[in-house]
C-alpha positions as CSV (number, residue, x, y, z in Angstrom):
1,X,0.0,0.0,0.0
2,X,1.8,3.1,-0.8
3,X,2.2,6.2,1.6
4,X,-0.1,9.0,1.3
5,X,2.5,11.4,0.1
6,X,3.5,8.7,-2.5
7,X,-0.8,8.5,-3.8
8,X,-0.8,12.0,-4.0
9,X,2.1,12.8,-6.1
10,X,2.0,10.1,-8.3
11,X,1.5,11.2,-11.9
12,X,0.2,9.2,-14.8
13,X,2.4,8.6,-17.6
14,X,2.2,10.4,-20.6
15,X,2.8,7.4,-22.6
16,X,-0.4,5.8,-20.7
17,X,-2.7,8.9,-21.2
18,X,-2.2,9.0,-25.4
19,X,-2.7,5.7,-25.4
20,X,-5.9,5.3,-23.7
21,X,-7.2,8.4,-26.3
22,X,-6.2,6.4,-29.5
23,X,-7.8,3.1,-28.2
24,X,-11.0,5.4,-27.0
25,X,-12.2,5.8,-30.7
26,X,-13.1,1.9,-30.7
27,X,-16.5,0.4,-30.6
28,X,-17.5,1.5,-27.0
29,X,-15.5,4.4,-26.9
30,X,-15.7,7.9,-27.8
31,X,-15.5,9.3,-31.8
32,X,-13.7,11.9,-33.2
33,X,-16.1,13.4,-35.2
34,X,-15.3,17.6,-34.5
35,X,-12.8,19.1,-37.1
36,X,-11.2,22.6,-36.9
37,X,-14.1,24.6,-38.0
38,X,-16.7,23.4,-35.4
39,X,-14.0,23.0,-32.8
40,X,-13.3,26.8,-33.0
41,X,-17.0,27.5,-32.9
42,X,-17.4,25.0,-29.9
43,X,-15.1,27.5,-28.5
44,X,-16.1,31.1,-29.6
45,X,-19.7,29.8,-28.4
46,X,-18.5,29.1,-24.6
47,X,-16.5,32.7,-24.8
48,X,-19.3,34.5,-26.0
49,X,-22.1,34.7,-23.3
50,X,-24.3,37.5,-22.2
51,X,-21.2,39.1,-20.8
52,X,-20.2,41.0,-23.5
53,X,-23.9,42.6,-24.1
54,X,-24.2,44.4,-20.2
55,X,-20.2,44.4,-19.3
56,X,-19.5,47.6,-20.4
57,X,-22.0,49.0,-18.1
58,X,-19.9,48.1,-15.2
59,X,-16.5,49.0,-16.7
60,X,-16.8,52.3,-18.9
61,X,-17.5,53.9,-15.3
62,X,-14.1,52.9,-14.1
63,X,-11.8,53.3,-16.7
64,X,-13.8,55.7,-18.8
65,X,-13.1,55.1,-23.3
66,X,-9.8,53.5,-22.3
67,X,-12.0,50.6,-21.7
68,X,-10.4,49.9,-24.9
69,X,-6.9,48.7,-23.1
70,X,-8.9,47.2,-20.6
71,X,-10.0,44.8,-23.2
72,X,-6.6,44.4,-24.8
73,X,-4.7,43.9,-21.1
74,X,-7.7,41.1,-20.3
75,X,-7.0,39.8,-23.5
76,X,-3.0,39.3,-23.0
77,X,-3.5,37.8,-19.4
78,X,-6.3,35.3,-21.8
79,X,-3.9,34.4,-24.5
80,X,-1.0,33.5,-22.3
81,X,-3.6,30.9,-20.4
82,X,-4.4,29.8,-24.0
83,X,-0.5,29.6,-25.0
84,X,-0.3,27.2,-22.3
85,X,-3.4,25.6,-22.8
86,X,-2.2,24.7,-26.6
87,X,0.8,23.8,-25.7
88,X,-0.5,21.1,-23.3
89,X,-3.3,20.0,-25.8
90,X,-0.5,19.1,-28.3
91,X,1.5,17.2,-25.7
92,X,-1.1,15.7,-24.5
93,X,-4.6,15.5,-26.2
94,X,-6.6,13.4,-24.0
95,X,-10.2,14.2,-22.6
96,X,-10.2,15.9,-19.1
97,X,-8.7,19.3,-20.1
98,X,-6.2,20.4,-17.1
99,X,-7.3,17.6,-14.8
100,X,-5.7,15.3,-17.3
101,X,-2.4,17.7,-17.5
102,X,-2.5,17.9,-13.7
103,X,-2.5,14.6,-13.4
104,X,0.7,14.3,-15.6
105,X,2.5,17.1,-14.1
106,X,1.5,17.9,-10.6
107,X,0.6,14.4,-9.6
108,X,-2.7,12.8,-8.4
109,X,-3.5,14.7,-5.3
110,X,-3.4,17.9,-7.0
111,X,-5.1,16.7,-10.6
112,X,-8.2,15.7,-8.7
113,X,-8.1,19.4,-6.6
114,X,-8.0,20.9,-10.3
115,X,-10.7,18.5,-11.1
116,X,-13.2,19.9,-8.7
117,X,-12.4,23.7,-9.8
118,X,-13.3,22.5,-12.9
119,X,-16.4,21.0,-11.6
120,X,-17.3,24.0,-9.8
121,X,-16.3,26.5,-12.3
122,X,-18.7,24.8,-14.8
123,X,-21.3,23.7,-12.6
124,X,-22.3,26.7,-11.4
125,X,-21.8,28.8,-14.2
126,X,-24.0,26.3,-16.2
127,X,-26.7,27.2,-13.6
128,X,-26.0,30.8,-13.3
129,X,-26.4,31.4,-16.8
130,X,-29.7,29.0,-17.0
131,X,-31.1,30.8,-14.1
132,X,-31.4,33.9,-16.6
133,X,-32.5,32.0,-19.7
134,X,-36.2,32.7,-18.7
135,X,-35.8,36.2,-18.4
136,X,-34.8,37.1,-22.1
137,X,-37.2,33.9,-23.1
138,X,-40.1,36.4,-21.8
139,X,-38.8,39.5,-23.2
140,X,-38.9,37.8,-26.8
141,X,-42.2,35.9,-26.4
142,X,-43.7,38.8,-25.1
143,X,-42.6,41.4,-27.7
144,X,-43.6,38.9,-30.5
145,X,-46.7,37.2,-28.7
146,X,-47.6,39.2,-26.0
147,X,-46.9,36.3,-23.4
148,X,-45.0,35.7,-20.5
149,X,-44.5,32.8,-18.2
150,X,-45.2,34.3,-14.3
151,X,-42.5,35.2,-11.9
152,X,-43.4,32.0,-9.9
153,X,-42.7,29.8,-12.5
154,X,-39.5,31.8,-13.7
155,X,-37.1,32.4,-11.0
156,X,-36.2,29.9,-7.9
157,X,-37.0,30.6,-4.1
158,X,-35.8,33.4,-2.6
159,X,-35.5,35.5,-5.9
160,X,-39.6,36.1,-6.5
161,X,-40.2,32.7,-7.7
162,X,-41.4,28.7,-6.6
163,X,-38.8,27.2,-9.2
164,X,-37.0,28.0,-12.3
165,X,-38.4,25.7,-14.8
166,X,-36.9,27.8,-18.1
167,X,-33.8,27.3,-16.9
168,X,-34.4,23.1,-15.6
169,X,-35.7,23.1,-19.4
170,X,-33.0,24.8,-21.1
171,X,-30.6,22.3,-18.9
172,X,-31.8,19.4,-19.7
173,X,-32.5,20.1,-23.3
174,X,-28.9,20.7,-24.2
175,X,-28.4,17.3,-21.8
176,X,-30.6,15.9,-24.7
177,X,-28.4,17.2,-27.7
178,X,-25.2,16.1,-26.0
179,X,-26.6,12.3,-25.5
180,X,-27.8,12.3,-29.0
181,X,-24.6,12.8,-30.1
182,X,-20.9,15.1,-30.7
183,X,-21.8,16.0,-34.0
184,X,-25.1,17.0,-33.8
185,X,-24.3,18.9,-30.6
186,X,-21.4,20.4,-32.5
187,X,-23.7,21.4,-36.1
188,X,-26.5,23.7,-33.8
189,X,-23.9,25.0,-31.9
190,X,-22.6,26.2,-35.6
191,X,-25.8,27.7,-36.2
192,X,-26.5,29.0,-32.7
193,X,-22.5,30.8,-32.7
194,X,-23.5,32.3,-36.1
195,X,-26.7,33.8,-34.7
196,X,-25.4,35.3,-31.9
197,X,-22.3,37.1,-33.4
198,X,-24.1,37.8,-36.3
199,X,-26.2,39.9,-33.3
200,X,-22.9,41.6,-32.2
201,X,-22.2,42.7,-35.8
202,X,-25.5,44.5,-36.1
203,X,-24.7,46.2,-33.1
204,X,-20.9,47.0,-34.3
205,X,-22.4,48.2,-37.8
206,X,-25.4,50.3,-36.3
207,X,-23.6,52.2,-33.2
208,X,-20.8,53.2,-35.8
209,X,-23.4,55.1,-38.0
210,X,-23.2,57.3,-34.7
211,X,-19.5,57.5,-33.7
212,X,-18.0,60.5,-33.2
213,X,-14.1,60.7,-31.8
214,X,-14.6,63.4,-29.4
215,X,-16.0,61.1,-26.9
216,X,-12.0,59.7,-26.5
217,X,-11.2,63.1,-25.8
218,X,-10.9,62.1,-21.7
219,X,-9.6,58.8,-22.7
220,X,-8.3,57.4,-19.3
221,X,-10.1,60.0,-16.4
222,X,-9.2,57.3,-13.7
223,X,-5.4,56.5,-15.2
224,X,-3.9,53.4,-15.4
225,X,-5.3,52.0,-11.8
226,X,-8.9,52.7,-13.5
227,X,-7.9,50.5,-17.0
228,X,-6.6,47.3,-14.8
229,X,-9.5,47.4,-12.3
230,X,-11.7,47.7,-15.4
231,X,-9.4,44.8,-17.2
232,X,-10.3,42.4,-14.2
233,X,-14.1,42.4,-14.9
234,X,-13.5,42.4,-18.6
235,X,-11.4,39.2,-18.2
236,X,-14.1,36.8,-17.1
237,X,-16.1,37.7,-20.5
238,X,-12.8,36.2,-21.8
239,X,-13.3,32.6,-19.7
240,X,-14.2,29.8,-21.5
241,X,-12.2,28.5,-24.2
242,X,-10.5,25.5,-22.0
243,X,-13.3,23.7,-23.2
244,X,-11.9,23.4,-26.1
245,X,-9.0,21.6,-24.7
246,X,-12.0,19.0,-22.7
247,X,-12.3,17.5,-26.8
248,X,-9.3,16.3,-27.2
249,X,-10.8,12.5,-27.2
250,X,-13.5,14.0,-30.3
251,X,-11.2,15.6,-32.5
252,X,-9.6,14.8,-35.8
253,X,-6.2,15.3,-35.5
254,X,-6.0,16.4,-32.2
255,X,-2.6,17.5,-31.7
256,X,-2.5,20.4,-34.5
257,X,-6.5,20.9,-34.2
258,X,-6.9,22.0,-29.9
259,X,-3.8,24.6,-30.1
260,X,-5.0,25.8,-33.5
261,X,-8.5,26.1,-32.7
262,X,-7.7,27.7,-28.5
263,X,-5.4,30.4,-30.8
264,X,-8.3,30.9,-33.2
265,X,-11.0,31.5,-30.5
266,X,-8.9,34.2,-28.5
267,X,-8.0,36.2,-31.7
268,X,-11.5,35.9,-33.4
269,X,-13.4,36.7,-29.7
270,X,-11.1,39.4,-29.1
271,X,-11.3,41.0,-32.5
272,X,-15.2,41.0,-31.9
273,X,-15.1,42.3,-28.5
274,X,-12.6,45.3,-29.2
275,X,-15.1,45.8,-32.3
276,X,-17.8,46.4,-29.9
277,X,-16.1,48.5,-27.0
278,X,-14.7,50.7,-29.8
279,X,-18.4,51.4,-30.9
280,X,-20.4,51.3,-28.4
281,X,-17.8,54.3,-26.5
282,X,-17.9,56.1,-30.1
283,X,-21.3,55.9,-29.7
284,X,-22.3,57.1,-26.4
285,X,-20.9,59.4,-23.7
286,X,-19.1,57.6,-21.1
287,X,-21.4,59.1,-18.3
288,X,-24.0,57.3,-19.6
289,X,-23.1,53.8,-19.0
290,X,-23.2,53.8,-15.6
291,X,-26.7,55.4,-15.5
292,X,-27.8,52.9,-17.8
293,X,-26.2,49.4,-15.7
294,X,-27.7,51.4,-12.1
295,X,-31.0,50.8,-14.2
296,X,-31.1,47.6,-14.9
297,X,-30.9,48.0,-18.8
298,X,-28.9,46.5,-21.4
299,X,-26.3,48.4,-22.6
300,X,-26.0,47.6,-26.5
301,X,-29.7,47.6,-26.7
302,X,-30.2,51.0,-25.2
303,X,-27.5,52.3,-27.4
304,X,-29.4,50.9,-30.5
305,X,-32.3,52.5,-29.6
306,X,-30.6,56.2,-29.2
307,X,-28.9,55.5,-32.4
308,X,-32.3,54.0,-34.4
309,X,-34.8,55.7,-32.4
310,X,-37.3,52.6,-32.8
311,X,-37.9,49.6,-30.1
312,X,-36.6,46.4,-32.0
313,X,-33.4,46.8,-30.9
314,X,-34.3,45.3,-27.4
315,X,-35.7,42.3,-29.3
316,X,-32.6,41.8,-31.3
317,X,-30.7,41.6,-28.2
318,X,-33.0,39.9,-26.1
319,X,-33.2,36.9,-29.2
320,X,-29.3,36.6,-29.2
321,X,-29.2,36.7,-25.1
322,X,-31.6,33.8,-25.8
323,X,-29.5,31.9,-28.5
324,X,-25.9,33.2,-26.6
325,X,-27.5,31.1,-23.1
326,X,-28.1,27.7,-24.9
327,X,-25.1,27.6,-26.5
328,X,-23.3,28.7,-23.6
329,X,-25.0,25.9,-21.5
330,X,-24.3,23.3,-24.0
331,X,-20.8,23.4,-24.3
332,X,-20.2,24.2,-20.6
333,X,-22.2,21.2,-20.0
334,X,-20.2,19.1,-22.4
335,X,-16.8,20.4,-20.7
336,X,-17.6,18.9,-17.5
337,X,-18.8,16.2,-18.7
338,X,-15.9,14.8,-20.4
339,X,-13.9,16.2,-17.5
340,X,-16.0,13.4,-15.1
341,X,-15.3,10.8,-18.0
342,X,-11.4,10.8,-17.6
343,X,-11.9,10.6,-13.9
344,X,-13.8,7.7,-13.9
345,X,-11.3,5.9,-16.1
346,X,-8.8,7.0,-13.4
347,X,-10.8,5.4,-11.1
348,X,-11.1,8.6,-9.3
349,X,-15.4,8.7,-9.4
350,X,-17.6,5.9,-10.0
351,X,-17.3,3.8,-12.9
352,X,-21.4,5.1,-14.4
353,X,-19.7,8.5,-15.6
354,X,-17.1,6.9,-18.0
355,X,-19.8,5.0,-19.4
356,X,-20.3,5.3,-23.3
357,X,-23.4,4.5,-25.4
358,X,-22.2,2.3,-27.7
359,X,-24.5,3.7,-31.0
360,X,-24.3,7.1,-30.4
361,X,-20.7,7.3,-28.5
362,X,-21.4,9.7,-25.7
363,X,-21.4,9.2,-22.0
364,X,-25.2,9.2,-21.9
365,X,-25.5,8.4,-18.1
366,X,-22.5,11.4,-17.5
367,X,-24.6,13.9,-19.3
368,X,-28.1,12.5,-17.5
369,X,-26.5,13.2,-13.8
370,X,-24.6,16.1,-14.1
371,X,-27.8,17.6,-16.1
372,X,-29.9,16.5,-13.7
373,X,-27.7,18.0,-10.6
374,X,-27.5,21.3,-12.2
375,X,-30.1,22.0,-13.6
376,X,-31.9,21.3,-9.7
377,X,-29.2,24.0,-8.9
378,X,-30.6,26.3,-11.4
379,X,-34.3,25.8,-10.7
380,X,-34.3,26.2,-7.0
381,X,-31.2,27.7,-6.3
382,X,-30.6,31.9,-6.0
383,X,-26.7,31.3,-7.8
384,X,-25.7,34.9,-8.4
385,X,-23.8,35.6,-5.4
386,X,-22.1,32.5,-6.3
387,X,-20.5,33.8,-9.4
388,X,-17.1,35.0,-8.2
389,X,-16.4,31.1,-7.5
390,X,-16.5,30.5,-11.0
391,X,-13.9,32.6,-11.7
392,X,-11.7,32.1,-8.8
393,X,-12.1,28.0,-10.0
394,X,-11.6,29.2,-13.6
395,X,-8.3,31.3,-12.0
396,X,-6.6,28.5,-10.1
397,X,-7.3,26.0,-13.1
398,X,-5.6,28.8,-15.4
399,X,-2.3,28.6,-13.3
400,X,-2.6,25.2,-12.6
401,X,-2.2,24.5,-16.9
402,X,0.6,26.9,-16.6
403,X,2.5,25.1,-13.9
404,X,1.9,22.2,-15.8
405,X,3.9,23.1,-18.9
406,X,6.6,24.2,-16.2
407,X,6.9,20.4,-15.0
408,X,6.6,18.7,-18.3
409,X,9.1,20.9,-19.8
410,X,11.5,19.4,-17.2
411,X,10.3,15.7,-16.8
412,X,9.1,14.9,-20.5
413,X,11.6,16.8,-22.1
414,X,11.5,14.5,-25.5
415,X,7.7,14.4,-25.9
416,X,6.5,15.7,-29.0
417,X,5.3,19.3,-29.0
418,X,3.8,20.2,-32.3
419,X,3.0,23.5,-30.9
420,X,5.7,25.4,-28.3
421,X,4.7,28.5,-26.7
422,X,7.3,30.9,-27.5
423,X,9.5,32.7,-24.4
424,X,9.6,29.6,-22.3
425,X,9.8,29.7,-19.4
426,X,8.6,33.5,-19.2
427,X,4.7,33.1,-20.5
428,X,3.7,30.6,-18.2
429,X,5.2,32.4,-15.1
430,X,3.5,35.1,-16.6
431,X,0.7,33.4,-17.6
432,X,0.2,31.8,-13.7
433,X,1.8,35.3,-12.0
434,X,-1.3,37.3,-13.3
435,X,-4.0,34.7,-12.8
436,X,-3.0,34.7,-8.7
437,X,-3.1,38.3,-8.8
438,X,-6.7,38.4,-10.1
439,X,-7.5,35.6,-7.7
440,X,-5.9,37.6,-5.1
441,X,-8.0,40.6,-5.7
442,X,-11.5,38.7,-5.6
443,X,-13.5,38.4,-1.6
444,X,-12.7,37.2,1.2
445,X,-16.1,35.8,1.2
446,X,-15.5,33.8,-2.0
447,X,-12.2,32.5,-0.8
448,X,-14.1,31.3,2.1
449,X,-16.3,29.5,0.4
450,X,-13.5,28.2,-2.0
451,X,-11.7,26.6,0.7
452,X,-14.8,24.7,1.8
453,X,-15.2,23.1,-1.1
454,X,-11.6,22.3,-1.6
455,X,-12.0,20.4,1.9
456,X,-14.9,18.7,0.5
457,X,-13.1,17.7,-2.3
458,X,-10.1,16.2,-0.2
459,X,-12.6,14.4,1.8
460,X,-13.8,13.0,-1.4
461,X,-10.5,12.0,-2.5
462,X,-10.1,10.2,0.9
463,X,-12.3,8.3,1.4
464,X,-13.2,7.2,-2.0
465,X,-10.9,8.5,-5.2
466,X,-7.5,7.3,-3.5
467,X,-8.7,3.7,-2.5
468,X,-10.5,3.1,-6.3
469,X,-7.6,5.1,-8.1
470,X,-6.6,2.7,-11.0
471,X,-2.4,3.7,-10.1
472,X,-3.4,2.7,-6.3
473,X,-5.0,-0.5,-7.9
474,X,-1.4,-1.0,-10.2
475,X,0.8,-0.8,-7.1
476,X,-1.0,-3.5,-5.0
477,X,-1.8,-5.4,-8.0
478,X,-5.3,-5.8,-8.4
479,X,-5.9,-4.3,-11.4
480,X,-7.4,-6.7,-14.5
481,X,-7.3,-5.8,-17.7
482,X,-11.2,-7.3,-18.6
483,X,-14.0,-4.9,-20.1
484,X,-17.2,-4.4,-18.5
485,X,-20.1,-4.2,-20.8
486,X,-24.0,-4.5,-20.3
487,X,-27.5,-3.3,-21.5
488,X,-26.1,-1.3,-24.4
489,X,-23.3,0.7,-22.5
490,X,-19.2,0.0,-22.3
491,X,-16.6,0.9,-19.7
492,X,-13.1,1.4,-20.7
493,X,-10.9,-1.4,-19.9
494,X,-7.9,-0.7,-17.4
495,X,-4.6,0.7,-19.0
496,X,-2.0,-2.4,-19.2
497,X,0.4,-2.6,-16.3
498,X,3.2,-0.5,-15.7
């Protein structure tokens, strides 16, 4: 039996993890169906939320039109996290995202820690994101229909509501898409990315009708402090695009396709958000931002309606709200997914979430629980004081990937690297030294509440993911090699002895 220090810094070989993703593709296993093109738009869809349509509300106040370099600094602190990131999905193209490169790097003890960031960074901000779903869902069925589902049917106890069933629906109907299949999840995201940036380009084209450059005039009132405080809640409309790396098992060609499409998404997202910052301060004074947020009102729609001087732009932006929430829900829900598969191949969770349907190749019974747990979350539970956790998880998970690149640098010096971030070792320092510094600057409250579910997590670990561990399993030798299979569904088999 080894010592605990020994189980929690054990890693998994690298050999061991690209194996297990080129014998998933079998009969039982996972397909890789996704190519470049809907990769990419798997992860411009979980960048693009509703952020970007109210977060200039918040920031213009504080940094005034320089809200401009707030979005280019966010945007340097996001592609050194996605240098990483792409480094790491060449080396290493495996489902599981940085819980796999954890587990490679850091060893087992910290891998499954990174594990349950994951879990919480995309768990909750599944459900925080449904719990608004129903909101916009009105606005548009009541502008074209004059209908609207009643407050107690709309929003969950303690926020004017019974229970949230919009936002169980809109849960479990991308749960539906995701069991029915990667491709077909993968072709209406297509469509649903399309709509909603098509949305952002109307606003883009309209609001520069109206620009006028004398609004840049008092370009930074608040200086440089008022462009980096604005820059920290511009980077969470950046958070996302490590779902591209959960794929890696669903890709063709994995080790050119995750680092080309993780580079693609961060220059195509921030091309479109610089787009809209640039307009929308070009087409409004900066005073009235903040006026407009205290209100309650969106932003880019109020803008279009200065600049149109007709009602339909609420509608427009209500619709892509509406498309921007399911498409964000789906892929979220299909990164944590595929993060609980490699787990459960590790031996680290039960065996039911590593599951696979054998027609339709998806982890059917995954996607059923984890849409069933939060989409509970979403329907009965008030989540938007949660939302700092998601990016505090979303933070630690960033530096984690960088660390990672730090260790395998050293201990897998030889493993092929189609891509290699440039200025090693400086960009993942840099990349980790400025995700703990926005982690830093987030509540006391929210670290608080961090740490408790970090302790649950290690209680987790103890008393169930370190006994059933598949490396605890090698060392004492009772680890077979025979598949599992019954009423239509597969397990993987364990990875040969070391």
């Amino acid at each position: 039996m080894p010592t605990f220090m020994s189980a929690v810094t054990r890693r998994k070989a690298l050999e061991d993890l690209t194996r297990e993703a080129a014998e998933g593709g079998g009969e039982g296993g996972l397909r890789r169906t996704m190519g470049l093109w809907q990769l990419t738009l798997l992860g411009i869809s979980s960048v693009v939320g509703t952020g970007i349509f109210f977060v200039l509300g918040t920031t213009v106040p504080k940094a005034g039109p320089a809200v401009v370099l707030s979005f280019a600094l966010a945007a340097v602190v996001a592609g050194l996290g996605a240098l990483c990131y792409a480094e790491l999905a060449s080396t290493v193209p495996v489902a599981g995202s940085t819980y796999s490169y954890a587990y490679a790097s850091l060893g087992e003890g910290a891998a499954y820690l990174v594990a349950w960031c994951l879990i919480l960074e995309y768990g909750v901000a599944v459900a925080t994101v449904a719990v608004s779903w129903g909101q916009y869902l009105n606005e548009v069925t009541g502008s074209l229909f004059g209908f609207a589902l009643p407050g107690a049917i709309s929003q969950p106890p303690g926020a004017g509501g019974a229970v949230n069933l919009p936002a169980l629906a809109v849960v479990l109907l991308c749960s539906l898409l995701l069991v029915r299949g990667t491709r077909e999840s993968a072709i209406v995201n297509a469509v649903m990315v399309c709509v909603k940036t098509g949305v952002l380009v109307l606003f883009v084209a309209v609001a520069l009708t109206a620009f006028d450059g004398s609004r840049f005039a008092d370009f930074a009132p608040a200086g440089v402090a008022g462009v980096t405080v604005a820059a920290s809640g511009v980077f969470f409309s950046f958070i996302g695009f490590d779902a591209v790396s959960t794929a890696g098992e669903e890709v063709r060609d994995p080790r050119r396709t995750v680092p080309l499409a993780l580079l693609l998404t961060l220059v195509t997202v921030t091309a479109l958000y610089a787009a809209v910052a640039v307009a929308g301060v070009g087409a409004q004074d900066a005073a009235r931002f903040g006026e407009q947020a205290e209100g309650g009102r969106a932003v880019l729609a109020e803008i279009l309606r200065q600049v149109t001087g007709m009602g339909w732009p609420a509608l427009v932006l209500s619709a892509g709200a509406v498309v921007s929430i399911f498409s964000v829900v789906l892929v979220t829900l299909f990164g944590q997914t595929r993060i609980l598969f490699s787990m459960a191949r590790d031996g680290l969770v039960p065996q039911v979430f590593s599951r696979v349907d054998r027609k339709r190749h998806t982890p059917a019974h995954n996607t059923w629980i984890v849409g069933a747990g939060v989409g509970l979350l979403a329907a009965f539970v008030p989540l938007q004081q949660l939302a700092d956790l998601t990016s505090l998880g979303t933070l630690i998970a960033f530096a984690a990937v960088a660390a990672a690149v730090l260790v395998l640098r050293r201990t897998a010096p030889e493993a092929p690297r189609p891509f290699r971030l440039p200025l090693h070792p400086l960009v993942p320092v840099l990349s980790a030294g400025s995700c703990l510094y926005l982690a830093w600057l987030l509540p006391g409250l929210t670290w608080s509440l961090f740490g408790l579910w970090l302790l649950l997590a290690a209680g987790l670990y103890l008393g169930f993911g370190r006994r059933h561990s598949r490396l605890e399993r090698f060392a004492d030798g009772s680890a077979d090699d025979r598949d599992r299979e019954g009423d239509g569904f597969s397990e993987p088999a364990d990875l040969p002895r070391a």
